[in-house]
GUTI-813567 format. One record per residue: residue in one letter; x, y, z of N, C-alpha, C, O in turn. Coordinates in steps of 0.1 Angstrom, whole numbers, plus 5000, padded with zeros to 4 digits. Example, Ala and Ser with C-alpha at 12.3 -4.5 7.8 and 13.67 -1.06 7.14 Angstrom:
// residues 2
["a" [5132 4943 5078] [5123 4955 5078] [5132 4967 5078] [5142 4967 5085]] ["s" [5128 4978 5071] [5137 4989 5071] [5129 5000 5079] [5134 5011 5080]] 
// end
This chain:
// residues 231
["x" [5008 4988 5000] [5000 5000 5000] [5009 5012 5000] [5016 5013 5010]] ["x" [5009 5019 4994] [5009 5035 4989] [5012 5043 5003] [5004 5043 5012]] ["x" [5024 5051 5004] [5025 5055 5018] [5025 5073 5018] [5033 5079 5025]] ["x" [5016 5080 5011] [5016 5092 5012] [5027 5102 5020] [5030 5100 5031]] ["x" [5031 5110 5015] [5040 5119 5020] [5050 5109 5030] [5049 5109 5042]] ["x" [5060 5101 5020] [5069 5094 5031] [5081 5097 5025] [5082 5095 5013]] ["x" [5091 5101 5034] [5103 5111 5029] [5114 5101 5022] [5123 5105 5014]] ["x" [5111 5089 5025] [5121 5081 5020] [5119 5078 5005] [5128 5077 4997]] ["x" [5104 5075 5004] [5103 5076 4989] [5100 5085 4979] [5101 5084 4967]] ["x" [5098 5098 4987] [5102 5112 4979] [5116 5111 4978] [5120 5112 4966]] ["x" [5124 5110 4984] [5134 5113 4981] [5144 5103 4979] [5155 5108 4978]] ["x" [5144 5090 4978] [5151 5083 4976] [5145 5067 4967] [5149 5061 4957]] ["x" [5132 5067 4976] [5126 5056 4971] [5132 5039 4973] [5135 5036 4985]] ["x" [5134 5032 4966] [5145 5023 4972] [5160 5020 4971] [5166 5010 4975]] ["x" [5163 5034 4964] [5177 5037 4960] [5189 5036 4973] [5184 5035 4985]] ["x" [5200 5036 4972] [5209 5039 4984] [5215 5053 4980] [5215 5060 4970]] ["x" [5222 5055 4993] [5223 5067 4993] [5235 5070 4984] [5235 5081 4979]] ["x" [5244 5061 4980] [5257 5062 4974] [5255 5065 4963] [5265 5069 4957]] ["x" [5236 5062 4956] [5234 5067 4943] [5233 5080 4939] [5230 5083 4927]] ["x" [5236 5089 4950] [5235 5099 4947] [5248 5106 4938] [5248 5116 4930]] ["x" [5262 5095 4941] [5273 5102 4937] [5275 5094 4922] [5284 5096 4913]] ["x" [5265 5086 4922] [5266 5077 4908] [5262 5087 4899] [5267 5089 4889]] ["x" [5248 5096 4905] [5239 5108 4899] [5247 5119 4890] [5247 5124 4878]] ["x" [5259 5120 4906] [5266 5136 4899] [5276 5129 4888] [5282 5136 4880]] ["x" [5278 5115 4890] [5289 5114 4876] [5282 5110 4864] [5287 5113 4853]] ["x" [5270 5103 4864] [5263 5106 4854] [5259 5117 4844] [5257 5116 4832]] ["x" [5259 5128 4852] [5253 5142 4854] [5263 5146 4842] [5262 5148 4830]] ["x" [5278 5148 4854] [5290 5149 4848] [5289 5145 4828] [5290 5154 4819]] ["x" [5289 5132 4826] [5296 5129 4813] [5281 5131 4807] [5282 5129 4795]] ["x" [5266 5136 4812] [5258 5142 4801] [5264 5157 4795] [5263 5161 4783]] ["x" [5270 5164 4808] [5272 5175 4806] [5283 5176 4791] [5281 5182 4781]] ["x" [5295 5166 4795] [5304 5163 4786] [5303 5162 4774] [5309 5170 4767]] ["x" [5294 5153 4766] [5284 5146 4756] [5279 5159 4750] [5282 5163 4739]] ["x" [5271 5168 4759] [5262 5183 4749] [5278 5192 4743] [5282 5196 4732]] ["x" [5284 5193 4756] [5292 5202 4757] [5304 5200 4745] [5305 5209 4737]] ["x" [5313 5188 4744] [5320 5180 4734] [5309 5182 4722] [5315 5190 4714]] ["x" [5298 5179 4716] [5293 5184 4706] [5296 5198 4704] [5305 5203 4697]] ["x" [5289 5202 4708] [5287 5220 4704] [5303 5224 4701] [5307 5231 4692]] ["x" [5310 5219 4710] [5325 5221 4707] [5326 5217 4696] [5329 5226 4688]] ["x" [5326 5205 4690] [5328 5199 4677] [5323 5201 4664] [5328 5201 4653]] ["x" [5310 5205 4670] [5302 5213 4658] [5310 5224 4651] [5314 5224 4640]] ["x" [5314 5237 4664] [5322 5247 4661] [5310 5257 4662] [5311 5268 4655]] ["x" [5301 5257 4668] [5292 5263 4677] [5294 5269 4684] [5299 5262 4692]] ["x" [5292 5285 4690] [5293 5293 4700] [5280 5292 4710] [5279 5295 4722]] ["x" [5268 5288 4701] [5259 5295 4714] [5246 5288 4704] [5246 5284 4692]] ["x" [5232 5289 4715] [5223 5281 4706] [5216 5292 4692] [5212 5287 4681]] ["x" [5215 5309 4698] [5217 5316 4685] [5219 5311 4669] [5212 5313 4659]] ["x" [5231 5304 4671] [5235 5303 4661] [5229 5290 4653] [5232 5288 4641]] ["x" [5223 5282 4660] [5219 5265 4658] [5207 5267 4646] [5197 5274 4648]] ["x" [5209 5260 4632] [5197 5256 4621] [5191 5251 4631] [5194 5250 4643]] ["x" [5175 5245 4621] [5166 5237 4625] [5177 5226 4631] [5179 5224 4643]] ["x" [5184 5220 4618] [5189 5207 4621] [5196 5206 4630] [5195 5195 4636]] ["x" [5207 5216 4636] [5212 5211 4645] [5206 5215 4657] [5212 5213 4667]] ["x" [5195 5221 4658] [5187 5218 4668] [5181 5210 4671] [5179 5211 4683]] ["x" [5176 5200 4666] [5168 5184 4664] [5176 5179 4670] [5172 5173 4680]] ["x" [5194 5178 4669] [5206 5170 4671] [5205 5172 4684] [5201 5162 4691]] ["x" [5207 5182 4688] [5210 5187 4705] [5198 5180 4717] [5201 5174 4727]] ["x" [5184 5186 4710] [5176 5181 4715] [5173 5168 4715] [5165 5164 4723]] ["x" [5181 5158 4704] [5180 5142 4709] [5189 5137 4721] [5187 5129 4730]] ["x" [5202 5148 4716] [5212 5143 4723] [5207 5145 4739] [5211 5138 4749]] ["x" [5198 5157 4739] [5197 5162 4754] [5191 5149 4759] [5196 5142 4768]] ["x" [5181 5148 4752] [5169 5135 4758] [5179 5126 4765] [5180 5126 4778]] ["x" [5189 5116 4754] [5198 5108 4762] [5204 5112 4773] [5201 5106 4783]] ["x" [5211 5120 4773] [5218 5126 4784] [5208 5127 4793] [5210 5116 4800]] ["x" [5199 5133 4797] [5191 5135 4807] [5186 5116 4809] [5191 5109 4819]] ["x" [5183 5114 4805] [5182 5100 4806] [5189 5090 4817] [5184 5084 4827]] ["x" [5204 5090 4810] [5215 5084 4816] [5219 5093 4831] [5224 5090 4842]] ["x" [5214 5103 4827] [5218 5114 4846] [5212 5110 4856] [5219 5110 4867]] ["x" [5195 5104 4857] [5194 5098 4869] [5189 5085 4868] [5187 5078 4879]] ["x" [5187 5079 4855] [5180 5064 4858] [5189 5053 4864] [5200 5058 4865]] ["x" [5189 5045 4866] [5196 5034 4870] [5202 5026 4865] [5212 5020 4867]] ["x" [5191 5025 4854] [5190 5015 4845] [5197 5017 4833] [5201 5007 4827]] ["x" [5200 5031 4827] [5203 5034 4816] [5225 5034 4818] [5232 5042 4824]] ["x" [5228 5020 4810] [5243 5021 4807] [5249 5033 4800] [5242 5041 4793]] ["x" [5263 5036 4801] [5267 5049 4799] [5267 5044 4782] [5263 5052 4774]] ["x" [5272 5033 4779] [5283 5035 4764] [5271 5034 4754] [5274 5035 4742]] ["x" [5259 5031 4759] [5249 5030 4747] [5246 5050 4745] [5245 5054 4734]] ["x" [5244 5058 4754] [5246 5072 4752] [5260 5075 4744] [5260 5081 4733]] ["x" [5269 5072 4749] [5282 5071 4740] [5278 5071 4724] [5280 5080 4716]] ["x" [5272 5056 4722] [5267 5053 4713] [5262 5066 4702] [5267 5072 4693]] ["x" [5250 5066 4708] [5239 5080 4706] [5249 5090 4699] [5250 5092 4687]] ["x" [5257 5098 4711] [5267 5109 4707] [5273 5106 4697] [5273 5115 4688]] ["x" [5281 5092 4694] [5293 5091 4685] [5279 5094 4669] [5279 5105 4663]] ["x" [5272 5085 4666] [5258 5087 4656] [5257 5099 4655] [5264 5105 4648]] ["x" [5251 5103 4661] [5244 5121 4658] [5258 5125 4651] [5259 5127 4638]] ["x" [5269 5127 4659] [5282 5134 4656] [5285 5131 4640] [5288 5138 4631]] ["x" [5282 5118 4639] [5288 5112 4625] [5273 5120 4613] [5276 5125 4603]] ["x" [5260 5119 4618] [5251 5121 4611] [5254 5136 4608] [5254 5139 4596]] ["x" [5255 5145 4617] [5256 5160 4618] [5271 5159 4607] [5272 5166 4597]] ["x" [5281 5151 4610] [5292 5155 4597] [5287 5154 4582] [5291 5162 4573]] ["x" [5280 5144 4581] [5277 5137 4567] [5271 5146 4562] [5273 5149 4551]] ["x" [5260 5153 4572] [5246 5166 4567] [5254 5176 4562] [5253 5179 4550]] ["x" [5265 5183 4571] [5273 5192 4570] [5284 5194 4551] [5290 5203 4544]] ["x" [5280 5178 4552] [5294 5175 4540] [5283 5174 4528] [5286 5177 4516]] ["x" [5271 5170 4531] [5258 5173 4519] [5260 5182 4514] [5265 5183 4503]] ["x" [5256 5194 4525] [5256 5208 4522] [5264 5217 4519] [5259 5228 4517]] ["x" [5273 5217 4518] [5286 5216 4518] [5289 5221 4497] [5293 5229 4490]] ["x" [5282 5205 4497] [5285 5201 4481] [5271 5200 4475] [5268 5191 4467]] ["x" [5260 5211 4479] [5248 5210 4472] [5240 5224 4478] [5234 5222 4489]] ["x" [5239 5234 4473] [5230 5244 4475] [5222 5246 4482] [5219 5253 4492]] ["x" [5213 5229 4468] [5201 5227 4470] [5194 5224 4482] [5183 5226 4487]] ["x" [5204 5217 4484] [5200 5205 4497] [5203 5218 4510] [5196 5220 4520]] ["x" [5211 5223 4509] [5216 5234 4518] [5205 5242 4527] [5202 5243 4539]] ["x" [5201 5248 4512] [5187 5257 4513] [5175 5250 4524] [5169 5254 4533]] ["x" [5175 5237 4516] [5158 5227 4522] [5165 5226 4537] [5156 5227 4545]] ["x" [5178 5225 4544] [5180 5223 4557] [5178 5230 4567] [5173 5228 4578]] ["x" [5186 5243 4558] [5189 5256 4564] [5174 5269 4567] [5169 5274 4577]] ["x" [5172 5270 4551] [5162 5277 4546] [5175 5289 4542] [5187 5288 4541]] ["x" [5168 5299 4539] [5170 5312 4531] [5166 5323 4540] [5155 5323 4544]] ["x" [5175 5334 4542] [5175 5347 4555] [5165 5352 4539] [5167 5351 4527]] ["x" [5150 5361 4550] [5141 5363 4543] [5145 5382 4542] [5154 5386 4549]] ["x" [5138 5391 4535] [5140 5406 4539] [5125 5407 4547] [5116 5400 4543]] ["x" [5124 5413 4553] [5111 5414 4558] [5109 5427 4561] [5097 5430 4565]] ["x" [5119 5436 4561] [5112 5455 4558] [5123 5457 4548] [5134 5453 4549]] ["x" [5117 5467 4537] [5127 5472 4527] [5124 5486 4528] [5112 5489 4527]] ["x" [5133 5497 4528] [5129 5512 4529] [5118 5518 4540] [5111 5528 4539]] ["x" [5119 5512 4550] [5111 5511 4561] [5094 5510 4560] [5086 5517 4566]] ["x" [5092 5498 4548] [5078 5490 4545] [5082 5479 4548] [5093 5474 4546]] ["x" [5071 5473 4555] [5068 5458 4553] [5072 5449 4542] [5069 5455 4532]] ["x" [5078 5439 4540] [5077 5435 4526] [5064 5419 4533] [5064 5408 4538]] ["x" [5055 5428 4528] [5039 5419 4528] [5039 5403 4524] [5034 5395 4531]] ["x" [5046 5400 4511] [5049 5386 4507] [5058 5377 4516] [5058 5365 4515]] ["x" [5065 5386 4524] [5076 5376 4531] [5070 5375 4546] [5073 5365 4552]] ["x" [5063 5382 4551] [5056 5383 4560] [5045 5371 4566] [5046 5364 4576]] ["x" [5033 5372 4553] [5028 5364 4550] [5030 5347 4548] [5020 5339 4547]] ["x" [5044 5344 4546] [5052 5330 4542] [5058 5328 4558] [5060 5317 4563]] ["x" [5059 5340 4565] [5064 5333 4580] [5058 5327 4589] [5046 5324 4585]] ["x" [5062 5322 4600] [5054 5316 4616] [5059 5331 4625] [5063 5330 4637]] ["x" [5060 5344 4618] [5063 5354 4628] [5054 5363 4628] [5052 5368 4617]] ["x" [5048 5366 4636] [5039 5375 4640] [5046 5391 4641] [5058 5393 4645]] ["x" [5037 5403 4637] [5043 5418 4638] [5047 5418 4652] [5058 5425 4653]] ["x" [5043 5413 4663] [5046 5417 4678] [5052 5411 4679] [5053 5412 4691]] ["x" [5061 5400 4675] [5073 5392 4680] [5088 5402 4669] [5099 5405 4673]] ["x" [5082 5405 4656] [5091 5414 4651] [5091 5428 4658] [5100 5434 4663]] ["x" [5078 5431 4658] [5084 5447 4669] [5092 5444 4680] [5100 5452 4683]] ["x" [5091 5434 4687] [5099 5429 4699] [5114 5428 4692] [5122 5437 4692]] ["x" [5115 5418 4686] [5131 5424 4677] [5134 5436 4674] [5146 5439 4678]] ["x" [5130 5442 4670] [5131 5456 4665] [5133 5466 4677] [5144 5472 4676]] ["x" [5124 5469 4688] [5124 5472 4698] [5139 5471 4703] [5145 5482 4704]] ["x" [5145 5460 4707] [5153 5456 4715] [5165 5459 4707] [5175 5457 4713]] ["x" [5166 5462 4695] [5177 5471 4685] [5179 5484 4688] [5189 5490 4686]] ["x" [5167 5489 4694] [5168 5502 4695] [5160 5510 4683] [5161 5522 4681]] ["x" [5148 5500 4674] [5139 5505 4663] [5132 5514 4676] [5133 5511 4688]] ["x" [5125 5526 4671] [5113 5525 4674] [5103 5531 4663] [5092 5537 4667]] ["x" [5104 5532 4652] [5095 5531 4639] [5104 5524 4626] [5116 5525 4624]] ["x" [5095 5516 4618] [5100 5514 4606] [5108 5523 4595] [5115 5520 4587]] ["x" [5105 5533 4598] [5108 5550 4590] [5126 5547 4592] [5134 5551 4583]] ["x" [5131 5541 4601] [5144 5543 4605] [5152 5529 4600] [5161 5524 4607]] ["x" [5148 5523 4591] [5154 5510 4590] [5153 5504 4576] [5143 5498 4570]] ["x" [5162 5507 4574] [5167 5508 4552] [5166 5491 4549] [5164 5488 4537]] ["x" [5166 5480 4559] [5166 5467 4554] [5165 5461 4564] [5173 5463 4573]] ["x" [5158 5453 4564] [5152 5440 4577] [5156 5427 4573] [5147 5423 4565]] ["x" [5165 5416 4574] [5170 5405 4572] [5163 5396 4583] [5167 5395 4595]] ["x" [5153 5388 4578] [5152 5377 4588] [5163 5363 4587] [5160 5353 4579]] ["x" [5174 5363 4596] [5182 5349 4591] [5176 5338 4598] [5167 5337 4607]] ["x" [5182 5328 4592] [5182 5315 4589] [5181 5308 4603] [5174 5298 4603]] ["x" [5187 5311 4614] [5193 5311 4630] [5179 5316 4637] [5174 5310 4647]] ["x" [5173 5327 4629] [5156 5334 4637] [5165 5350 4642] [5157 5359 4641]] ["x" [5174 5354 4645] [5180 5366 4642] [5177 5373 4635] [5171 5369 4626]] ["x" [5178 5388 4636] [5172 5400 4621] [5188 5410 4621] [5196 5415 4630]] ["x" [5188 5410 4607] [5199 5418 4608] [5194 5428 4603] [5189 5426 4592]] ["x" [5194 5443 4609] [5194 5451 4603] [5204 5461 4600] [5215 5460 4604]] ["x" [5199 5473 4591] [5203 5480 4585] [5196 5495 4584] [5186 5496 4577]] ["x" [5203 5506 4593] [5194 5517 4590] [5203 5529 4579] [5214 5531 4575]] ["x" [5185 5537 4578] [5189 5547 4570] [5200 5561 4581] [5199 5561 4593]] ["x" [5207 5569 4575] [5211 5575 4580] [5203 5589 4583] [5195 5592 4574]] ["x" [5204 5597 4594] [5198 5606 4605] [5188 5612 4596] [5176 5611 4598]] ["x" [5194 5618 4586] [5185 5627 4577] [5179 5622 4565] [5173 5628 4556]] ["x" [5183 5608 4565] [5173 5600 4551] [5164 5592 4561] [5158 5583 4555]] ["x" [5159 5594 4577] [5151 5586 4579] [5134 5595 4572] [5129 5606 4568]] ["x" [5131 5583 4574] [5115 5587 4568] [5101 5582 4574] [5101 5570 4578]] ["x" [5087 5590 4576] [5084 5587 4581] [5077 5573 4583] [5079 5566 4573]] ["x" [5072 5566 4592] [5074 5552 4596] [5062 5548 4607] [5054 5556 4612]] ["x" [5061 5537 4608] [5053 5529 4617] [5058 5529 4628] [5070 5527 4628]] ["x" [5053 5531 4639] [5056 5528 4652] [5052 5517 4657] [5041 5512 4658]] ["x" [5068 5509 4663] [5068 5493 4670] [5066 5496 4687] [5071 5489 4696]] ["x" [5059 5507 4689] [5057 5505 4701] [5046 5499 4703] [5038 5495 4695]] ["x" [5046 5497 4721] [5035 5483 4722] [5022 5491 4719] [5020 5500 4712]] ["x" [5017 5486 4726] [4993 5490 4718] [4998 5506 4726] [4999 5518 4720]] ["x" [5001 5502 4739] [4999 5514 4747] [5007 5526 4751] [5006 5534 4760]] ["x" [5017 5525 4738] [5023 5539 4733] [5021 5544 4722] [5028 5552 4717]] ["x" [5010 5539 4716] [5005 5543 4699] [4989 5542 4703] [4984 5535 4712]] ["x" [4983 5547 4697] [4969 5549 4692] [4965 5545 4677] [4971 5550 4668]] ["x" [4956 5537 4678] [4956 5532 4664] [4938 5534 4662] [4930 5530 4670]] ["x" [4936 5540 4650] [4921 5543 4648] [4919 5542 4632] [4927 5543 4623]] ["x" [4905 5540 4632] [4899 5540 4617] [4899 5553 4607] [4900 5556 4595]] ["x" [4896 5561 4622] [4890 5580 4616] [4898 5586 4623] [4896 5587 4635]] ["x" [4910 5593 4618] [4918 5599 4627] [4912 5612 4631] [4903 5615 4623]] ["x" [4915 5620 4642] [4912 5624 4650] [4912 5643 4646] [4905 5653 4647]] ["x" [4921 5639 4642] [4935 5650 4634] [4938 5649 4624] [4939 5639 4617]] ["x" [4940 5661 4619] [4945 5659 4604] [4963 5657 4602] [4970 5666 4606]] ["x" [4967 5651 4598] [4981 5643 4593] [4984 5630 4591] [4976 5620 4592]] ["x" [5001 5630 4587] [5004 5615 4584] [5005 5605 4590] [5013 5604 4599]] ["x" [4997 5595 4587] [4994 5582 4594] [5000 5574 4584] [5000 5577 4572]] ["x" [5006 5559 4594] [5006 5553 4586] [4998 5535 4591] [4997 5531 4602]] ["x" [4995 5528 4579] [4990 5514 4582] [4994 5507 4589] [5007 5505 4588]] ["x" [4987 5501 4596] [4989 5492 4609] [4994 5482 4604] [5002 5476 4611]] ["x" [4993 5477 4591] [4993 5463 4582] [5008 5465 4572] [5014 5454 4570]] ["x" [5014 5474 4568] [5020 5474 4557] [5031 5482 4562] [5043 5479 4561]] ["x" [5024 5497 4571] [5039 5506 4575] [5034 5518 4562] [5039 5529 4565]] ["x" [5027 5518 4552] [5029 5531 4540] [5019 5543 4549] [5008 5543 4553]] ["x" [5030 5553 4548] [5026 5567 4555] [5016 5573 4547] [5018 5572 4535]] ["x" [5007 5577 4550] [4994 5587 4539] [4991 5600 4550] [4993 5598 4562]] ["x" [4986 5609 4545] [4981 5619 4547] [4968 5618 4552] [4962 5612 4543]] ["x" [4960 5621 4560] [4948 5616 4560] [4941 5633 4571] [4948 5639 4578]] ["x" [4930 5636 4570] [4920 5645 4575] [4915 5641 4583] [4915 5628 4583]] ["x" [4907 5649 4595] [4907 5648 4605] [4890 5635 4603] [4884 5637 4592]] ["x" [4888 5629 4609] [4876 5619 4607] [4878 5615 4592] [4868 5620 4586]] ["x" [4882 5612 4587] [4883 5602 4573] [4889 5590 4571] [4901 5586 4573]] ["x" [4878 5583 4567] [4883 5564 4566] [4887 5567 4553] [4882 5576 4546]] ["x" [4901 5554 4551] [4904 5553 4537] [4910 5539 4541] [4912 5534 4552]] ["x" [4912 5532 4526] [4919 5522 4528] [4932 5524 4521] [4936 5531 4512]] ["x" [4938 5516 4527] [4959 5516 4523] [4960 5511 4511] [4957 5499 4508]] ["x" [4966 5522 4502] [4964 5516 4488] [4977 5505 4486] [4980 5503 4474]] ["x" [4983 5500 4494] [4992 5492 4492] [4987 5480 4499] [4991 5469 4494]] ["x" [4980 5479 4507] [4974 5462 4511] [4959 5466 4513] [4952 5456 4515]] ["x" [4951 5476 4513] [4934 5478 4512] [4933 5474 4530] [4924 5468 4536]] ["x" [4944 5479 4537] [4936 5480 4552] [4935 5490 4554] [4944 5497 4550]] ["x" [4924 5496 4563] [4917 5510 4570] [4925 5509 4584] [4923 5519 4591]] ["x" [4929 5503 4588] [4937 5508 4604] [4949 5512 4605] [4959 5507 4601]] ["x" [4947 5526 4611] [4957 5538 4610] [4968 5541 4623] [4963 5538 4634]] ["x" [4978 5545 4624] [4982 5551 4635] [4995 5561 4632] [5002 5558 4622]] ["x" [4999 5572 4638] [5003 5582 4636] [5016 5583 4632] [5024 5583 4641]] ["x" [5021 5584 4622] [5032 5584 4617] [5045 5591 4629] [5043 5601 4636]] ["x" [5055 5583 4628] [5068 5585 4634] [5080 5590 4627] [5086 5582 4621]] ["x" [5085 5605 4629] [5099 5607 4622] [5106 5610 4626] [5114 5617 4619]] ["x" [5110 5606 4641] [5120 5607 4647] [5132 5599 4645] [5131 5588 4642]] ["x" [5146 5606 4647] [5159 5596 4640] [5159 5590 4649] [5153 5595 4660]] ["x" [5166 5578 4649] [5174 5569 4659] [5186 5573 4665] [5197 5575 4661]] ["x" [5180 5574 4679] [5195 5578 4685] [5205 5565 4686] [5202 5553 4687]] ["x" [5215 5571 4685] [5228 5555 4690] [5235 5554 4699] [5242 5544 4701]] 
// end
């Protein structure tokens, strides 16, 4: 019978105590295994990790975590595991290496996703990224309107590299601030340049006047930004 709140089987169960130092050397050569990869790869950081060698890590983690506290699990079959992936990750490396094609399908392709501080709508549309995870990028660069940013690179890693215009070529722009430093309305209030909530194109607009964005046909407005980027 089932012994509710009993400290021996929280915390030990029918193990001995000595397994605990079996634990930390287990621990130890998972650590070894991720660590000896990423080393091997020629990897700095997970930043830098494709899909693919993301899959790699996260199998490898599984094992590792595995062999750290079970009992059951022998070291040299994880060995195993690590020495495979390593050889699999060389072979992929040496594919791509010697084929574009195959490169591209692993890797993918660094997308533009603002050009002249617009949206580029087609590339947008083809992602899993949402405008508020890019304003969040953007943000944390030091964007705080599109108007200031000559080229938006989405890479391959999930990284953006950008590229701004200089002080007096910025232009006016969309604001990546959150909801609740921007006002965004159908009928502006005021008469001036707004630009689309959807696209980023600045228009001119009169005080209570709906229009739609003649670059994507959306009516939701908010007030254009032309302030330079400080550095």
């Amino acid at each position: 019978m089932l012994t509710t709140f009993d400290p021996a089987r929280i915390f030990l169960k029918d193990l001995p105590l000595t397994f605990l130092g079996e634990v930390a050397l287990r621990s130890l050569f998972a650590y070894c295994a991720v660590f000896l990869f990423l080393k091997l790869s020629g990897r700095r950081g997970i930043r830098q990790l494709s899909l693919f060698e993301l899959v790699v890590i996260l199998t490898l983690g599984s094992a590792a975590g595995d062999v750290s506290f079970y009992e059951d699990v022998p070291l040299l079959p994880v060995a195993m595991v690590f020495l495979t992936l390593l050889a699999v990750y060389r072979l992929t490396t040496m594919a791509m290496a010697h084929s574009k094609r195959f490169e591209s399908w692993m890797d993918g392709k660094p997308v533009t996703v603002i050009e002249d501080g617009l949206y580029k709508l087609e590339s947008l549309e083809g992602l899993n990224m949402s405008s508020s995870e890019l304003f969040m990028e953007l943000r944390q660069r030091g964007v705080e309107h599109l108007g200031q940013v000559r080229l938006a690179i989405l890479e391959t890693d999930g990284d953006v590299s950008l590229y701004f215009f200089e002080a007096e070529d910025v232009r006016a722009g969309l604001s990546v601030l959150p909801p609740e430093h921007r006002e965004v309305v159908q009928e502006p209030t005021s008469q001036g340049l707004y630009c689309c909530v959807r696209c980023g194109l600045p228009v001119e607009l009169n005080a209570g006047e709906t229009a739609h964005c003649s670059r994507c046909r959306h009516d939701t407005w908010t007030k254009a930004l032309t302030r330079p980027r400080v550095q």
